[in-house]
VOVO-424026 format. One record per atom (N, C-alpha, C): z, y, x; residue number from 1; residue in three letters. Coordinates in steps of 0.001 Angstrom, whole numbers, plus 500000, padded with zeros to 6 digits. Layout:
     c3     c2     c1 num residuo
      Z      Y      X NUM     ala
...
% end
This chain:
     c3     c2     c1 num residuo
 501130 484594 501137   1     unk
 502551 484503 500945   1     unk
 502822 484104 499497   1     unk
 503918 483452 499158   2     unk
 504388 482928 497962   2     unk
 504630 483953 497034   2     unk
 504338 483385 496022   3     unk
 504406 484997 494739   3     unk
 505828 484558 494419   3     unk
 506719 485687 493835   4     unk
 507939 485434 493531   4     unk
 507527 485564 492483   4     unk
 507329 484789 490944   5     unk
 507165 484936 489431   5     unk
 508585 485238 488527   5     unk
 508347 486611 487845   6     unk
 509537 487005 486880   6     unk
 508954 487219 485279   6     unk
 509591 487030 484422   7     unk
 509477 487628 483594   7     unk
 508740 489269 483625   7     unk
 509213 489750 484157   8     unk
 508953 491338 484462   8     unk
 507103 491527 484968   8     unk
 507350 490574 486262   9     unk
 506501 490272 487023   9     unk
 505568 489303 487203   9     unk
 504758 489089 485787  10     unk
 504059 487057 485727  10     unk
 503336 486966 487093  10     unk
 502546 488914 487476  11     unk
 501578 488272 488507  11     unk
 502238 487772 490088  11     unk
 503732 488777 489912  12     unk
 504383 488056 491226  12     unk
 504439 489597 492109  12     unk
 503898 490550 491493  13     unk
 504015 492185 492002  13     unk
 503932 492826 491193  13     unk
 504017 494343 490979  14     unk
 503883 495501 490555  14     unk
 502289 495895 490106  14     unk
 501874 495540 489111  15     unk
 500476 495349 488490  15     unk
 499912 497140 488838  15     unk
 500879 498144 488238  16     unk
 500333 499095 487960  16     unk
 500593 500018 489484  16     unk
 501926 499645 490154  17     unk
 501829 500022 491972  17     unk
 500464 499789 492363  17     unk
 500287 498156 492434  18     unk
 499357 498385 493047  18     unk
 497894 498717 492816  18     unk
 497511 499294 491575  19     unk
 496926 500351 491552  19     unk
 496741 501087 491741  19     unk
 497589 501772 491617  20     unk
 498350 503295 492608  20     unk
 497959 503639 494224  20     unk
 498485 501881 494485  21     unk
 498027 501890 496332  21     unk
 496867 502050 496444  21     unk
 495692 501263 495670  22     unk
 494412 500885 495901  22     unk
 493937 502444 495512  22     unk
 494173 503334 494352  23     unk
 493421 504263 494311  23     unk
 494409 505700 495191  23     unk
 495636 505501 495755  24     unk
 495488 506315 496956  24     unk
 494849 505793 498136  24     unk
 495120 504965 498499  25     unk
 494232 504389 499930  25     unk
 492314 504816 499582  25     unk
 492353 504484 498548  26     unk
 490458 505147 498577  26     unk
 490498 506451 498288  26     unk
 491502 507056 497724  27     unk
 491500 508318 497920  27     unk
 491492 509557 499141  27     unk
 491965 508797 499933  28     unk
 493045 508949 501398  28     unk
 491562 509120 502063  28     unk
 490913 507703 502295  29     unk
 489696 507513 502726  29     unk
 488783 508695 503045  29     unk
 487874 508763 501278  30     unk
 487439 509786 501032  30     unk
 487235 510616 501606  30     unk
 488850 512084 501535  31     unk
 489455 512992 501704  31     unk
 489063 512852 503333  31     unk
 489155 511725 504068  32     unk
 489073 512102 505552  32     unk
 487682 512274 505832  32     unk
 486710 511102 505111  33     unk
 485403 511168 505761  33     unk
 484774 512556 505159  33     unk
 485153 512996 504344  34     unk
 484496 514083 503871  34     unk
 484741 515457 504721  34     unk
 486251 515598 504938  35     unk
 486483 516787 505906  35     unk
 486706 516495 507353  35     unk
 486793 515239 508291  36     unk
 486869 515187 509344  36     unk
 485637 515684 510307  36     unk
 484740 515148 509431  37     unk
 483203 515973 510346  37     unk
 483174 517382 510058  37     unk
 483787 517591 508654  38     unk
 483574 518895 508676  38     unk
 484559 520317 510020  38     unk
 485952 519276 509877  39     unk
 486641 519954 511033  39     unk
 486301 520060 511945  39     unk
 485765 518659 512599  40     unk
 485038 518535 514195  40     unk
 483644 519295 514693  40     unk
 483211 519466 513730  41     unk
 482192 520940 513276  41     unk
 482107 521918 513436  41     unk
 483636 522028 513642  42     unk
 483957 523686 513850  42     unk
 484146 524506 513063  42     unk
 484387 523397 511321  43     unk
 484400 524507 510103  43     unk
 485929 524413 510135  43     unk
 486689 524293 510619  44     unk
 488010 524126 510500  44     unk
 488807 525087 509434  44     unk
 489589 525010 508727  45     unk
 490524 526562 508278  45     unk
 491034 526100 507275  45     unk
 492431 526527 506774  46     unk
 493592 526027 505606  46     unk
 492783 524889 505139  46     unk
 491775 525194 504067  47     unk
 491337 523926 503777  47     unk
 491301 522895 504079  47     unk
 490640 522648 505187  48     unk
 490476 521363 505771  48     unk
 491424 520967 506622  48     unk
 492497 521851 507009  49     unk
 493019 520943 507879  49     unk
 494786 520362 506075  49     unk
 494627 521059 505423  50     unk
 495200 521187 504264  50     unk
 495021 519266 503522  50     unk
 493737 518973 503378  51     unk
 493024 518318 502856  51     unk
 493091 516649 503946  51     unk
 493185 517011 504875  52     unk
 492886 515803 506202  52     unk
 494865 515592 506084  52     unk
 495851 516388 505835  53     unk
 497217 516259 505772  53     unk
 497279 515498 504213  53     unk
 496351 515595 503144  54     unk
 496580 515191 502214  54     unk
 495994 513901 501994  54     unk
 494900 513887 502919  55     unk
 494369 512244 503347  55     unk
 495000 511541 503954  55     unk
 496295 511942 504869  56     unk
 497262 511067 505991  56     unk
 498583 510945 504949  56     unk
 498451 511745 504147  57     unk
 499825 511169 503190  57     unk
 499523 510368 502169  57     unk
 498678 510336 501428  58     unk
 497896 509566 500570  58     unk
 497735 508076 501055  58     unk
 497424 508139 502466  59     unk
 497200 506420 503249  59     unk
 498277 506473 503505  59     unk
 499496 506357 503971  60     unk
 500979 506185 504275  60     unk
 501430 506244 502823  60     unk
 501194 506489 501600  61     unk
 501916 506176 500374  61     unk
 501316 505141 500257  61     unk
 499763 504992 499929  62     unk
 499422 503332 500244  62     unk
 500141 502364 500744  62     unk
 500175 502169 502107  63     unk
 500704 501567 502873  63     unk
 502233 501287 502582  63     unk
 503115 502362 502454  64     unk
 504435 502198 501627  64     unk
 504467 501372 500190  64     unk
 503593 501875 499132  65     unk
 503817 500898 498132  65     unk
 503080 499632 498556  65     unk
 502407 498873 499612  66     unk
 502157 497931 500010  66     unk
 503584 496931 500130  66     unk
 504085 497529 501567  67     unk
 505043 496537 502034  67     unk
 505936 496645 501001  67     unk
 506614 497435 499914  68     unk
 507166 497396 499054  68     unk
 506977 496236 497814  68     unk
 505550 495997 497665  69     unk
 505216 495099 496858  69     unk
 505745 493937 497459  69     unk
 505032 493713 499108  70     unk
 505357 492279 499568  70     unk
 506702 492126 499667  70     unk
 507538 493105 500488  71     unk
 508552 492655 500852  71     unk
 509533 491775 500107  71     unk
 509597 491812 498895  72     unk
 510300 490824 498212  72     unk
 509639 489093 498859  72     unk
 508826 488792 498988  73     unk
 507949 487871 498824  73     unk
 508689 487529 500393  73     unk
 508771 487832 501228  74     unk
 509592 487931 502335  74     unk
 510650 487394 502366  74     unk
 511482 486171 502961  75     unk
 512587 485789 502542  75     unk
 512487 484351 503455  75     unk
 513958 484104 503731  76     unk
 514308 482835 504615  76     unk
 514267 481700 503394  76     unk
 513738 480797 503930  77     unk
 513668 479438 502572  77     unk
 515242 478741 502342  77     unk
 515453 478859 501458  78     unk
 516317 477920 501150  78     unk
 516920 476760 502147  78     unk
 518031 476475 503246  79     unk
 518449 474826 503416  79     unk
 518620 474070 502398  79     unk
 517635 473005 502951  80     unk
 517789 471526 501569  80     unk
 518122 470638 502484  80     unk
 518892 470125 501570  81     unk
 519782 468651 502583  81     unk
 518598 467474 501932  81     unk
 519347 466026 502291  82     unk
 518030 464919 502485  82     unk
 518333 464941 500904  82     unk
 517420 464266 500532  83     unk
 516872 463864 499682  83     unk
 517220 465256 498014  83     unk
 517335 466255 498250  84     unk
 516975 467296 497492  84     unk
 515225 467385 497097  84     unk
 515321 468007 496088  85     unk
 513635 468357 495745  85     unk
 514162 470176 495714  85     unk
 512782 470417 495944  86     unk
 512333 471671 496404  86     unk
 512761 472612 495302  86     unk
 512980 473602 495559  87     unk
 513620 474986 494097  87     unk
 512645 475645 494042  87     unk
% end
């Protein structure tokens, strides 16, 4: 998709968001593979099921500052009549 370029924004998104996304989404990750076997195990208790809620919010904040980044980038093009050049 087309980068929208600002002053604000040279790369066309939120440089330090999406940091944020990338190290909750591997965070998120983590947090599941580490306690999901442990739940299905049968070690279940506050902890882990504590920890697997903090891995499903962690990937859904990901995912939120995702489409947040793109959605600008999202947008109906411009009508250009004949012989216009492109904006």
């Amino acid at each position: 998709m087309p980068r929208r370029r600002s002053v604000e924004r040279p790369l066309g998104y939120g440089e330090r968001a999406a940091f944020l996304a990338v190290i909750a989404l591997n965070l998120g990750l983590v947090l599941r593979i580490i306690t999901e076997p442990a739940e299905r195990a049968g070690l279940a208790n506050d902890i882990t099921l504590a920890l697997l809620g903090a891995s499903a919010l962690l990937q859904v904040a990901a995912a939120l500052v995702f489409v947040t980044q793109l959605w600008p980038r999202v947008g109906p093009r411009p009508i250009r009549g004949k012989g216009q050049q492109p904006v």
